[in-house]
C-alpha positions in Angstrom: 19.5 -28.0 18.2 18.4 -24.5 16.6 16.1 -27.0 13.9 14.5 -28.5 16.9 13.7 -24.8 18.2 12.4 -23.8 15.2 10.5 -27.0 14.8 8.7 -26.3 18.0 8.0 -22.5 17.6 6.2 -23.3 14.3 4.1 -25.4 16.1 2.9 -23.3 18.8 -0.5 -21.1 18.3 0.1 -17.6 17.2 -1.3 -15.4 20.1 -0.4 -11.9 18.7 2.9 -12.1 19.1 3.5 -12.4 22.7 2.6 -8.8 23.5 2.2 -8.3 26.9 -0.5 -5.8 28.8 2.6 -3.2 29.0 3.7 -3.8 25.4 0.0 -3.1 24.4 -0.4 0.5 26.4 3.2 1.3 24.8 2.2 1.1 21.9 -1.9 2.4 22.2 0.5 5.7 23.7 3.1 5.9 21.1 -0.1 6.0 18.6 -1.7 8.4 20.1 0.8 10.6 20.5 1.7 10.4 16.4 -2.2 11.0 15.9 -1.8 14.0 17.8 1.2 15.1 16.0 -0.4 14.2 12.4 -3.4 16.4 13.1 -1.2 19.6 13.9 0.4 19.4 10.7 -0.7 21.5 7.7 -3.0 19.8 5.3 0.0 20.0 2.7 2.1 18.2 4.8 -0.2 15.2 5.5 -0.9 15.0 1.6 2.8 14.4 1.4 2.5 11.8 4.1 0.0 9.5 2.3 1.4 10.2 -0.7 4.7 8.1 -1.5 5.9 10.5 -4.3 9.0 13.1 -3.3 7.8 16.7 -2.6 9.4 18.3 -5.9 7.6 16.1 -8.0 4.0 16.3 -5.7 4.8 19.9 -6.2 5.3 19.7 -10.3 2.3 18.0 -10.4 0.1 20.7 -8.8 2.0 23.6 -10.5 1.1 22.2 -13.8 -2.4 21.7 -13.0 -3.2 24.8 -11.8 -1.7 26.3 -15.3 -3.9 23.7 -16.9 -7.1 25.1 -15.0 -6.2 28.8 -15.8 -5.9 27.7 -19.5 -9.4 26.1 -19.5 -10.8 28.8 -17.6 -9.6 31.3 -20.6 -10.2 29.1 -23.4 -13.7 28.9 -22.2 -13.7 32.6 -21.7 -13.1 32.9 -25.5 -15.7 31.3 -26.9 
């Protein structure tokens, strides 16, 4: 019985997943309202978002370049 169900669903047309008008708005207003809460955030913050990397390490990695930039600002200095 559940083979013949599946039989038949695979060979029904895909219509975007059966989302209804309601289903649609839902989701257009749960967007929107993370859109809204993305763009208060601090740009720091949605680095860390896009970025799949833990905060300690994103925050290792900036550290040591910035020590890297100071040291090629000096070595150029002395020469």
């Amino acid at each position: 019985m559940e083979a013949q169900k599946m039989e038949e669903r695979k060979k029904e047309p895909v219509t975007g997943g059966g989302s209804t008008d309601r289903d649609l708005l839902e989701e257009n207003k749960r967007l929107r309202e993370e859109n809204e809460r993305l763009k208060k955030l601090p740009l720091k913050e949605r680095l860390y978002d896009k970025i799949n990397v833990s905060v300690r390490t994103l925050d290792i990695v900036i550290g040591s370049l910035c020590v890297l930039f100071v040291i090629v600002v000096i070595l150029g200095m002395l020469k």
